[in-house]
C-alpha positions as CSV (number, residue, x, y, z in Angstrom):
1,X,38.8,23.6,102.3
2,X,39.9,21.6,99.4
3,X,38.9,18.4,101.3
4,X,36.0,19.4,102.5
5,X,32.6,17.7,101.2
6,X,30.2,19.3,98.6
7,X,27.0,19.9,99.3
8,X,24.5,19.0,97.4
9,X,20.6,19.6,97.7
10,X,17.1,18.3,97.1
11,X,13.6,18.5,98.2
12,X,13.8,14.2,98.1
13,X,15.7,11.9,96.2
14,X,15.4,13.2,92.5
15,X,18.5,15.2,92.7
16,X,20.2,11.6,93.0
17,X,20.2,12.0,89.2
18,X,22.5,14.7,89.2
19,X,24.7,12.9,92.2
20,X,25.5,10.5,90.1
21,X,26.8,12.7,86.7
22,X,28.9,14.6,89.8
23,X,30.5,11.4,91.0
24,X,30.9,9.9,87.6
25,X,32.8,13.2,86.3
26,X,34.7,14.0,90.2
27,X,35.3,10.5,91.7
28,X,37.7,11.6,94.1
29,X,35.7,14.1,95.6
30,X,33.7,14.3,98.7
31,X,29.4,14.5,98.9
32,X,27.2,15.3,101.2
33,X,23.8,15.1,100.0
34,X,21.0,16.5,102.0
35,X,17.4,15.1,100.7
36,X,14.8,18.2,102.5
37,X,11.9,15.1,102.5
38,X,10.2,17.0,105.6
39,X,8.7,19.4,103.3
40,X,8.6,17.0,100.0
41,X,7.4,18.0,97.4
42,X,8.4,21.7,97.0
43,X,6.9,22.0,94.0
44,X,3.5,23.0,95.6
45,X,4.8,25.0,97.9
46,X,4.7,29.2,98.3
47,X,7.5,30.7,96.9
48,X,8.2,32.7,99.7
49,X,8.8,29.7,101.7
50,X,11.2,27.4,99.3
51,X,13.5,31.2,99.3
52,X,13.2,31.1,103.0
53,X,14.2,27.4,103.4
54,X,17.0,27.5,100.7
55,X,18.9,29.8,102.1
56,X,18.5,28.5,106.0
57,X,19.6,25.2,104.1
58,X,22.3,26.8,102.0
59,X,24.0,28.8,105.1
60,X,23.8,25.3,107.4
61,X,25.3,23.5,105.1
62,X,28.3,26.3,104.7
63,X,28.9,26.1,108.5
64,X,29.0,22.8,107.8
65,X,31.9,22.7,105.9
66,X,30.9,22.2,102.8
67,X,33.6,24.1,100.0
68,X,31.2,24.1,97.3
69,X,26.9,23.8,96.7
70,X,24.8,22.0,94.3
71,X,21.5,23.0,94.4
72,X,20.2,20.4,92.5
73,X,16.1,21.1,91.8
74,X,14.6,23.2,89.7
75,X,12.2,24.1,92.0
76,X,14.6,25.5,94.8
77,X,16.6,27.1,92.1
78,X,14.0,29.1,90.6
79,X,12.6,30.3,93.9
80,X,15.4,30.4,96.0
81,X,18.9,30.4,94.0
82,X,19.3,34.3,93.7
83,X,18.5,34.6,97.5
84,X,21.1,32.1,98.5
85,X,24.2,33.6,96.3
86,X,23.4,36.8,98.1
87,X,24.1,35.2,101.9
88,X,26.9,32.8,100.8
89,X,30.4,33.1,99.7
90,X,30.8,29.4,98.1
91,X,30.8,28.3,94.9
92,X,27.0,27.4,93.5
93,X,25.9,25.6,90.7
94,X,22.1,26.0,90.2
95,X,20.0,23.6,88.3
96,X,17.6,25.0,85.9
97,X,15.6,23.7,82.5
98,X,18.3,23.1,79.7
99,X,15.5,25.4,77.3
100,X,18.8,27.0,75.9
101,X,20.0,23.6,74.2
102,X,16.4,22.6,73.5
103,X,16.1,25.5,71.0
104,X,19.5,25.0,69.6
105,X,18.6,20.7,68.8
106,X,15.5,21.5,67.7
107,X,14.5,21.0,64.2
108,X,10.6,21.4,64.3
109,X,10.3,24.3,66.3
110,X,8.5,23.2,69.2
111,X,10.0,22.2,72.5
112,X,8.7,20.5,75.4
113,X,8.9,20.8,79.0
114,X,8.1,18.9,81.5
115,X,8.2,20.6,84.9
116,X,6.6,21.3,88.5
117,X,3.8,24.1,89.0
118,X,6.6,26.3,91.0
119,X,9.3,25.7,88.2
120,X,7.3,26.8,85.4
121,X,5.3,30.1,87.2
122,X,8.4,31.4,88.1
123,X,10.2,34.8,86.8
124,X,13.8,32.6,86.4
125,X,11.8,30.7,84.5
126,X,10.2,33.7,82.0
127,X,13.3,35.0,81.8
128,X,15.2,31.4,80.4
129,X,12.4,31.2,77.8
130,X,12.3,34.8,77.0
131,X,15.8,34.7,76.2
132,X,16.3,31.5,74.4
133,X,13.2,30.3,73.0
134,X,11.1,33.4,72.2
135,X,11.0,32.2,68.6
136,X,10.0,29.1,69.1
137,X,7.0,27.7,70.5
138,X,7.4,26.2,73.9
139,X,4.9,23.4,75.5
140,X,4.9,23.9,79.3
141,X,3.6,21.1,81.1
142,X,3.2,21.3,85.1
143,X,3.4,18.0,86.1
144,X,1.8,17.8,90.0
145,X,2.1,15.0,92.1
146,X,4.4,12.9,89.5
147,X,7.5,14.0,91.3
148,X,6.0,13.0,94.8
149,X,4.6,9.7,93.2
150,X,8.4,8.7,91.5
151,X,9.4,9.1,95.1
152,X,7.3,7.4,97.2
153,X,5.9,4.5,94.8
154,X,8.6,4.0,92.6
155,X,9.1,4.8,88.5
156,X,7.3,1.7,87.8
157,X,4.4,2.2,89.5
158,X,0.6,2.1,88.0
159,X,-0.1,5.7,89.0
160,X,3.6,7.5,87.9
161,X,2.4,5.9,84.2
162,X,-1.4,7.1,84.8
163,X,0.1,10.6,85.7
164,X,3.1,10.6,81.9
165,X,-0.3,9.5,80.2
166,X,-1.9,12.9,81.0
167,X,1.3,15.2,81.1
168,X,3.0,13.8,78.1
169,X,0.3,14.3,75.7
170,X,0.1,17.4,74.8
171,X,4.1,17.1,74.0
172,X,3.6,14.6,71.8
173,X,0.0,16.4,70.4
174,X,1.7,19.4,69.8
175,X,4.8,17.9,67.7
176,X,7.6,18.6,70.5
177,X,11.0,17.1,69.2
178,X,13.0,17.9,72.4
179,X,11.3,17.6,75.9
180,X,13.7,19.3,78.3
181,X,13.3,17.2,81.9
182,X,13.0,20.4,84.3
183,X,12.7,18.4,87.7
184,X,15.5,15.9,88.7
185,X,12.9,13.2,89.7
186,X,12.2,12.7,85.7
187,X,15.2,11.3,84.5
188,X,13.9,8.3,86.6
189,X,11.0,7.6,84.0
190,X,12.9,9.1,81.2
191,X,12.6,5.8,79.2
192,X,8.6,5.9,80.1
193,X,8.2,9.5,78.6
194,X,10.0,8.5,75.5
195,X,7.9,5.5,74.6
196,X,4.9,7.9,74.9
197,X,6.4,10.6,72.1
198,X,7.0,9.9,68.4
199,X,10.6,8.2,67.8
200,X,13.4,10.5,67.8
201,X,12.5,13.2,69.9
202,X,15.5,13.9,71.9
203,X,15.2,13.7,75.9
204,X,17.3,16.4,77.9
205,X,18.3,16.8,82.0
206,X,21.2,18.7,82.8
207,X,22.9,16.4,85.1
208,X,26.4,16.4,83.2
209,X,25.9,19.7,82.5
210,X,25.9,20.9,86.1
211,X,29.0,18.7,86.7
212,X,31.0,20.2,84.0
213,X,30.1,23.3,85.9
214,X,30.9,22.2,89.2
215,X,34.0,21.1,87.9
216,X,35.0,24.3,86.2
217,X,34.1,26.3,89.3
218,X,36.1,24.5,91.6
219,X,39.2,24.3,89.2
220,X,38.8,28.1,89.0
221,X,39.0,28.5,92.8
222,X,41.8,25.7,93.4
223,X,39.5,23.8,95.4
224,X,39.6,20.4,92.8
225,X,40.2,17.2,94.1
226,X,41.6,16.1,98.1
227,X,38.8,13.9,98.7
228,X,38.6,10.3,98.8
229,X,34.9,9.6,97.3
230,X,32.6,9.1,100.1
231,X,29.2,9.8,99.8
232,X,27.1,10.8,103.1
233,X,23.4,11.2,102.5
234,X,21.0,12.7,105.0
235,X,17.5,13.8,105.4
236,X,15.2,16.1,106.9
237,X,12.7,13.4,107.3
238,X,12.3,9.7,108.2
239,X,15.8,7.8,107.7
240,X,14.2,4.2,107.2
241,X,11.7,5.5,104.3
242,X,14.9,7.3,102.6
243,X,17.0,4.1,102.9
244,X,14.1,2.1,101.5
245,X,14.0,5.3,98.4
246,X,17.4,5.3,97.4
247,X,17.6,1.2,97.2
248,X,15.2,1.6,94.9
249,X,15.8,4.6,92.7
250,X,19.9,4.8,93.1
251,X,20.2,0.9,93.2
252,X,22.4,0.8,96.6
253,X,21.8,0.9,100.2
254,X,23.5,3.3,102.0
255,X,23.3,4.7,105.7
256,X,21.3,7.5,105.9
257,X,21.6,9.7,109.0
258,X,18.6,12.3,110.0
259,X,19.9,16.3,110.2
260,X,17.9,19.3,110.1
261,X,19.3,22.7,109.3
């Protein structure tokens, strides 16, 4: 096991963002990273489904091989993340919105986050604010479509800066001095978001957090290190639109091979 791959997962390509804080902190280790783009975005979707899928997803990718699983989207992890500890034995790291540091950096009192429709409506997420930022007062902005749009037009694009124009501004009207990133495709634009909010206000994702996680959890379970640092990416979807996705967002071109769970 200790030179199997880990597993990481996404609805698209966002979660590339966390892929690279994992290979930056475990170089010598193994990924497999499985982009779900068949049912992109999941932010829209039921709840019921994104449990449903995460764990079929979760319990292929542990007959796969995999020794350890990154679920990295808030999304899945709100809806899906208790579901899929409960059918699998491996070691999880679960995304979800760094609120808990938010409050701590904060210095006005008000906190931003930015956030798909699913993210924010669910009980995980109640439960992060009611224990960490009850005191304070939280902004949270569902952001639909910008996630999708990131993906499939690019950061730069004429309607991603239409869509920060509408869903940053009540962060920056409301006096947020930390805006927590609670969907891996916004570290993409984070530059974008900041040049809409006063100077100063502090931008949060939890990329390196989840590594130092990851890499915690696998030390604890002697299952650190006997890779060799390959990367294999693969999608639910069309190969040739992903390949065209990650030359743009992750800045190399890499084979992409289709697989389904």
């Amino acid at each position: 096991m200790k030179a199997a791959a880990i597993a990481v997962f996404d609805s698209g390509l966002g979660g590339l963002t966390v892929l690279r804080a994992l290979r930056d902190r475990l170089p010598q280790e193994d990924f497999f990273y499985f982009a779900d783009t068949r049912f992109l975005p999941y932010g829209d979707r039921p709840e019921i489904f994104l449990k449903e899928r995460g764990v079929l997803i979760a319990q292929a990718l542990a007959k796969r091989g995999a020794k350890a699983l990154v679920i990295a989207c808030n999304t899945a992890t709100a809806a899906a993340a208790e579901a899929i500890r409960a059918v699998t034995a491996l070691p999880i790291v679960a995304l979800e919105p760094g609120v808990k540091p938010a409050a701590a950096l904060s210095k006005t009192g008000v906190i931003g986050v930015l956030a798909t429709t699913r993210t924010l409506e669910s009980e995980r997420f109640q439960r992060l604010v009611g224990n960490h930022a009850n005191h304070l007062k939280l902004v949270a902005q569902a952001c639909p479509g910008l996630a999708e749009a990131i993906e499939m037009q690019g950061p730069d694009s004429p309607d991603v800066a239409a869509l920060l124009d509408v869903f940053v501004a009540p962060l920056a009207a409301a006096g947020a001095d930390v805006v927590v990133l609670g969907c891996t495709h916004f570290p993409w634009v984070a530059k974008a978001i900041a040049q809409r909010m006063p100077a100063g206000v502090h931008l949060l994702d939890t990329g390196e957090p989840v590594a130092r996680q990851l890499d915690r959890l696998l030390a604890a379970a002697g299952l650190l290190g006997g890779g060799q640092g390959r990367l294999t990416v693969a999608t639910s979807g069309a190969p040739q639109k992903v390949i065209a996705t990650v030359d743009r967002l992750f800045g190399q071109k890499l084979a992409i091979e289709h697989w389904e769970p």
